[in-house]
N, C-alpha and C positions, 0 to 999 in steps of 0.2 A: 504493500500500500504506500510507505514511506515512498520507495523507490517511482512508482509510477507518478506522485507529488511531484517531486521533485522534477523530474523529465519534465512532465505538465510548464510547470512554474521553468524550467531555463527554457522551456520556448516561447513565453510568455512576456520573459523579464530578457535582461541584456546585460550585460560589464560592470561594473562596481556592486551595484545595486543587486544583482543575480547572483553574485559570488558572494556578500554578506549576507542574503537568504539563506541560498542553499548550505553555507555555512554553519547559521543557526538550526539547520533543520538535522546536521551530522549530529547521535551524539558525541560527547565530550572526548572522549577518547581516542575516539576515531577519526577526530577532526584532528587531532594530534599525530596522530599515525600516519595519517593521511597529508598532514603536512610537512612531517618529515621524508615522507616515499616522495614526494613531489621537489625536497629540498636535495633529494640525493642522485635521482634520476636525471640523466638528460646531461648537456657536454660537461657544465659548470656544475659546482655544489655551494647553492644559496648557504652560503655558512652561520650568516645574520639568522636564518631559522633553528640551525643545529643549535647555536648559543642560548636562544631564546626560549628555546624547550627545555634544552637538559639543564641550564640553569638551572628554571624558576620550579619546574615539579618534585614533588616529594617523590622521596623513594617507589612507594605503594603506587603511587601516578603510573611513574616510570615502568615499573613492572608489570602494569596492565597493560599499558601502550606496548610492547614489544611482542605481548599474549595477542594485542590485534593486529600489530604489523603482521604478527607471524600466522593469523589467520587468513588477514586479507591476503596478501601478498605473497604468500609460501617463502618467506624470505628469512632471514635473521637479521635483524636492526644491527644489533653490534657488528655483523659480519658487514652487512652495508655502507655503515660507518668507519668500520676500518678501514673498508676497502676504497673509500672514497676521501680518506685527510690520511693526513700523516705528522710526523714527527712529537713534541709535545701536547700541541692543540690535540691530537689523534688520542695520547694516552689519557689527556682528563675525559674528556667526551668517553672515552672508553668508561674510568673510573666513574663518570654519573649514571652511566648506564648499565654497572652493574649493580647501582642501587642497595650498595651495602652499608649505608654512612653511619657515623655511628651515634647512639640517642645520649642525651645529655649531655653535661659538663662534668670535664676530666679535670676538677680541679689540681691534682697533682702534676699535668702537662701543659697546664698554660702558659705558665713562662718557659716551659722549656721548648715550645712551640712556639712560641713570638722570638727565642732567642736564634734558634734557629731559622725562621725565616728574615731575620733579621741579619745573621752573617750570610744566607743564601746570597740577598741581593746586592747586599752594599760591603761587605767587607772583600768579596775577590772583586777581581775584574774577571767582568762574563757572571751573568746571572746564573746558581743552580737552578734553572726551570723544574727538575727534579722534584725538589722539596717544596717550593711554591704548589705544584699538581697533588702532590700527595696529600700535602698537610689539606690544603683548600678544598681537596676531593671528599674525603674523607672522613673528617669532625664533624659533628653537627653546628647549626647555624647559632646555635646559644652559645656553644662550648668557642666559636669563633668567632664572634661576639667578642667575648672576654680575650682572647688570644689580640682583638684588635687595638683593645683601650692599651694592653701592655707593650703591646709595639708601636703606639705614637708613644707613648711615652718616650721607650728607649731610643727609637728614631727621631724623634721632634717633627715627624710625620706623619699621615694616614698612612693605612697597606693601600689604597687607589696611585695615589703617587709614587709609591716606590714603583708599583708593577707602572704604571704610565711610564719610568723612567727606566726601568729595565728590561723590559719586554716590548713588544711589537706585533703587528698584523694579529690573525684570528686568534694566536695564544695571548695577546693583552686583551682582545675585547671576550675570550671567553674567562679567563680570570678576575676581568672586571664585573664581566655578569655575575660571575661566583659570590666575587664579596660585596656587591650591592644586593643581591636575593638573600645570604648569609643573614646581612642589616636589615632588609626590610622590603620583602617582595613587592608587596602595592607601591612602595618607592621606586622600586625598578621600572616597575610597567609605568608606574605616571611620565617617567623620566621617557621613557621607550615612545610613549606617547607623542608628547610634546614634541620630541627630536623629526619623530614621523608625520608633523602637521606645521614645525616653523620652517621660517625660511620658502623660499621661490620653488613651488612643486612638491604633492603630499607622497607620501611611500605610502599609497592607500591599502598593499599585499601585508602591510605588518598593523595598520591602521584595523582593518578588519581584523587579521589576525588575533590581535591583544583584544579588540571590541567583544569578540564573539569567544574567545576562550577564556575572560576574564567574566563575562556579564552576570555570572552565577557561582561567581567565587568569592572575589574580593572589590567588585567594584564600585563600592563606599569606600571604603579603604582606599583607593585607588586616587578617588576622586578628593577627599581630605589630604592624601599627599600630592597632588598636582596643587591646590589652591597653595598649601603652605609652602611647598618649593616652587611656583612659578607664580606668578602678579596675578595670573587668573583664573580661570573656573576651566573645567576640561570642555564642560557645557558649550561657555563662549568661544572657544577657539574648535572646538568640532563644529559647530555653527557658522565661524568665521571663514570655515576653509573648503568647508565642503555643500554641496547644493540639493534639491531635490528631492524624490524620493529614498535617498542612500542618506542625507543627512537626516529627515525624518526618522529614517530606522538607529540610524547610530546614536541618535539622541532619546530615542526612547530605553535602548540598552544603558545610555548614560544615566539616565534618571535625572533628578533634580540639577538645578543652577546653582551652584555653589557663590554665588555670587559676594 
């Protein structure tokens, strides 16, 4: 029934407006599978989507998405992924996808975990990428949390700046997703937002994206941290950027004007 809906509705509807339907109409999990078979297929691999995913999902997420990749697709996620990145970005992407992290705060390894990525990045020359991936893969987002207040301390910096200073291409922006979903998931996607709607031209494939995979999760949350890190409401600047029947929909998933 779902399936012939849909059909129905893409011959009905057309381009932005079509793609966040049919989106909403995937469920949740599937729309995740589905947009990673889509980010790994074909000459290029959208890596903006790999980050985006294995970030911000919880373990349990992650472990269902692979039960549907591996249904839909006859495939294996990890095998996909490996086969499709390499070098350190390849190994964490691996590590979030085996989904093993671990619960709580280890308070007897926190400083010893802030101290070590602490001489990782700034005491050699040449970043251990190594212990940045593990440590960050690995801990739970409480337990690194705590791991981050004691490395500004000892650096007189955030862990964003060191890795912005040490790192490069897709292994800095998936370590930076790491330790912004770590701190505060809805802060991530507010931010992933905003980047995908300022400036000359929307990134409407990540716009819907975050819209429709967030709508029934976190986004009040979402929308409290857009107002207080950006001057404005997500309301107004979805409204500001986008038209039609596609902004009508994305603004109903937004809910209220934070104004």
């Amino acid at each position: 029934m779902a399936h012939d809906l849909v059909d129905n509705l893409k011959s009905e509807l057309g381009g932005k407006f079509e793609t966040l339907i049919v989106g909403l109409m995937t469920p949740p999990i599937m729309y995740d599978a589905k947009s990673l078979h889509d980010a790994i297929k074909g000459a290029g691999t959208d890596e903006k989507v790999l980050v985006e995913i294995l970030a911000s999902r919880t373990p349990e997420v992650v472990n269902a998405i692979k039960a549907a990749y591996k249904k839909e697709y006859d495939h294996d996620l990890e095998e996909d992924v490996s086969g499709d990145t390499s070098g350190h970005f390849k190994r964490l992407l691996v590590i979030l996808l085996q989904a093993n992290r671990q619960t709580g705060i280890h308070q007897e390894s926190i400083e010893a975990d802030a101290q070590v990525l602490f001489k990782a990045g700034e005491e050699k020359f040449g970043t251990d990428e190594q212990t940045f991936v593990t440590i960050l893969g690995n801990r739970s987002a409480e337990h690194l949390r705590k791991v981050f207040d004691v490395y500004m301390k000892m650096a007189g910096y955030e862990m964003e700046e060191s890795i912005k200073r040490e790192t490069s291409g897709s292994l800095e922006d998936l370590l930076l997703a790491v330790v912004k979903c770590a701190r505060s998931v809805p802060a991530y996607f507010a931010e992933t937002l905003y980047y995908a709607m300022k400036g000359a031209g929307t990134d409407d494939n990540t716009l819907i994206r975050v819209m429709v995979s967030r709508s029934e999760v976190d986004m009040l949350d979402i929308r409290a941290a857009f107002r207080r890190l950006f001057s404005c409401s997500l309301h107004s600047m979805i409204k500001g950027d986008t038209g039609g029947d596609y902004r009508k929909a994305l603004l109903l998933l937004c809910g209220g004007d934070d104004a």
